[in-house]
C-alpha positions in Angstrom: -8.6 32.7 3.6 -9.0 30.8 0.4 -9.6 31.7 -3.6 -11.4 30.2 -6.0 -11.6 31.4 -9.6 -10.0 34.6 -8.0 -13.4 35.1 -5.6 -13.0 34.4 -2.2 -15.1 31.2 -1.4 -16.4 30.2 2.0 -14.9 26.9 3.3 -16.3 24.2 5.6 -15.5 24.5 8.9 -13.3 22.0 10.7 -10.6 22.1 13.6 -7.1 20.7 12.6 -6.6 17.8 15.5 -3.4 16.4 14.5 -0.8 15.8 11.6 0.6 12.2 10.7 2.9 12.3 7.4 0.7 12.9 4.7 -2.6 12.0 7.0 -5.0 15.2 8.4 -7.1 14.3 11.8 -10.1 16.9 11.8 -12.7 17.0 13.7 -15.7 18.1 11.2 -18.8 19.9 13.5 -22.0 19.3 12.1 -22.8 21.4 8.1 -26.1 21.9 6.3 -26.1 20.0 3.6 -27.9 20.0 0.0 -27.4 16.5 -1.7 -28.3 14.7 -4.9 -28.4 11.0 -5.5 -28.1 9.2 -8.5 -27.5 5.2 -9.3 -24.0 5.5 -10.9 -21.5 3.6 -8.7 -18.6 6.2 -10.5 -17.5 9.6 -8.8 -16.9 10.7 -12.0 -19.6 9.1 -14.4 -22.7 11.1 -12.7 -20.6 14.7 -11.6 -21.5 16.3 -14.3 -25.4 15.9 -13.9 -25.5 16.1 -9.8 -23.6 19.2 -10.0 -25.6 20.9 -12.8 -28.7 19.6 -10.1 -27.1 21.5 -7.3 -25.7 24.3 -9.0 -29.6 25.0 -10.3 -30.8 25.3 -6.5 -27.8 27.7 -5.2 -29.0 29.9 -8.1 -32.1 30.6 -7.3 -33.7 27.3 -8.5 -35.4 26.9 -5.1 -39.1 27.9 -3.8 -38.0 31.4 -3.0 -36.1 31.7 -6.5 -33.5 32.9 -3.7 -30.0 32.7 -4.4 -27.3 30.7 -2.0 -23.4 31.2 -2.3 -21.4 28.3 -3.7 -19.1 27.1 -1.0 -16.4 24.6 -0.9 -15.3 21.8 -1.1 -18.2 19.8 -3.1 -18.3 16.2 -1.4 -18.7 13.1 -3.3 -19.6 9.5 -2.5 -20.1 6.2 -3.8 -20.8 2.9 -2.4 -23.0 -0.2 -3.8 -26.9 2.1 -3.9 -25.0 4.7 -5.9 -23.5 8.1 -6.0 -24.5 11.1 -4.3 -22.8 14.8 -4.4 -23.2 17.6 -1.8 -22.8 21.6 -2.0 -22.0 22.4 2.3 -24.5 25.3 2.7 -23.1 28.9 3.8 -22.8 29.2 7.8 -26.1 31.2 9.4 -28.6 29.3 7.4 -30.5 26.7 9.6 -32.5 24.0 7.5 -35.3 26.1 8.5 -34.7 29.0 6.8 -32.6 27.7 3.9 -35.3 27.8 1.1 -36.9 24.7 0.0 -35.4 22.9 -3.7 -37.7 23.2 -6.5 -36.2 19.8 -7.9 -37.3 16.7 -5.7 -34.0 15.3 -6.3 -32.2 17.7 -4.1 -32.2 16.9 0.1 -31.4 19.0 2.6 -29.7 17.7 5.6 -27.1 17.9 8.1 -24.0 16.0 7.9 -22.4 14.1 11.1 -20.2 16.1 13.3 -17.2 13.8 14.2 -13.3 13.2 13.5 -11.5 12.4 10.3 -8.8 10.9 8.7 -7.6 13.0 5.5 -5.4 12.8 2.6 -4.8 15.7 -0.1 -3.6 15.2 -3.8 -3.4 17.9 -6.4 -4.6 18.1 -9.8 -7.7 16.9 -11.5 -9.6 14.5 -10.1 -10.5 11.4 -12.0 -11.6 7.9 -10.4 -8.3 6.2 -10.4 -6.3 9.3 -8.5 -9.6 9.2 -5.7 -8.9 5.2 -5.6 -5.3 5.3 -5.2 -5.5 8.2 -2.8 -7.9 6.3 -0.4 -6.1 3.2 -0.4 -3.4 5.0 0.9 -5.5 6.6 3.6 -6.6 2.9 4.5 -3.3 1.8 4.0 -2.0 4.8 6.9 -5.3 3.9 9.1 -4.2 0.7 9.0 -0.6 1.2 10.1 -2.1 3.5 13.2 -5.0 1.0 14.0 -7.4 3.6 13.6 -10.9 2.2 12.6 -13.1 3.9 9.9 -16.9 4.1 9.5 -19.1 4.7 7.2 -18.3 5.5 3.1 -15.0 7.5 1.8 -15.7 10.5 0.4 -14.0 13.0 -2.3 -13.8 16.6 -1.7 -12.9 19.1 -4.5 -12.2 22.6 -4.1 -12.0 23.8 -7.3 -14.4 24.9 -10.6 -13.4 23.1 -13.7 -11.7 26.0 -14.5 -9.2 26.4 -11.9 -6.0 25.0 -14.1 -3.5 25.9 -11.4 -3.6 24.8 -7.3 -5.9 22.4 -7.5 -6.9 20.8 -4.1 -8.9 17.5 -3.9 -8.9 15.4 -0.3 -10.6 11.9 0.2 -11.5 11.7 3.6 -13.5 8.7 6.2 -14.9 9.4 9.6 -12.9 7.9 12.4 -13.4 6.4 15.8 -11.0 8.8 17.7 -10.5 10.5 21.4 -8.1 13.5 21.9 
């Protein structure tokens, strides 16, 4: 069970696979997604804005003015066409019966099931601390010739308020076999 802001907050689901020093393998099943993009090539520079975006459709800022519980963790990403942020969508909704975004900016979709590598660090998040924490994740994929795909992400787990327990993750999806 997990807090945040002393309300009990649903997680994304994953199965713990295997511990290697400071290295997680999960294996991640498939999660509805809501996701904004935007052009900044920052985590940080663009947060602000994508999560006001999201925050607008979880409450009630969607075609059935419905509203949808905030989950965790938020992921981020960045590569060379941008930024993009997602809110993981409560288990039990299907993309068919989630309620459409009023704003054109949000997508709904679901993410790729599969294994991945993962590395916590506490705190908050700025660019340099995600940077520094996925080198080391390269550096620790590296030393177990494990090969990544696709972008490295940033997970947070707490509001902005949250001064105390902080828990932020970068994580990259793996070619693995148990």
């Amino acid at each position: 069970m997990s807090y945040t802001s002393k309300r009990k907050t649903e997680r994304q689901a994953f199965r713990l696979v295997k511990e290697v020093g400071e290295m997680e393998i999960r294996f991640y099943p498939k999660a509805l997604m809501a996701t904004v993009k935007t052009k900044s090539s920052s985590y940080m520079q663009q947060s602000n804005n994508q999560f006001r975006t999201l925050a607008g459709y979880i409450f009630g800022g969607n075609k059935k003015n419905e509203k949808i519980a905030m989950t965790a963790p938020v992921h981020m990403e960045t590569d060379s066409a941008g930024s993009s942020m997602s809110f993981v969508m409560p288990a039990g909704y299907s993309i068919k019966d989630l309620p459409q975004p009023a704003d054109s900016l949000v997508e709904l979709h679901y993410s790729d099931e599969g294994y991945y590598a993962v590395m916590k660090f506490g705190g908050y998040a700025s660019d340099e601390k995600i940077l520094k924490t996925e080198q080391a994740l390269k550096q620790k994929l590296s030393e177990l010739k494990l090969m990544s795909s696709g972008n490295f992400r940033y997970l947070g787990y707490n509001a902005p308020w949250d001064f105390i327990g902080r828990e932020n993750e970068v994580l990259v999806k793996i070619e693995y076999s148990e």
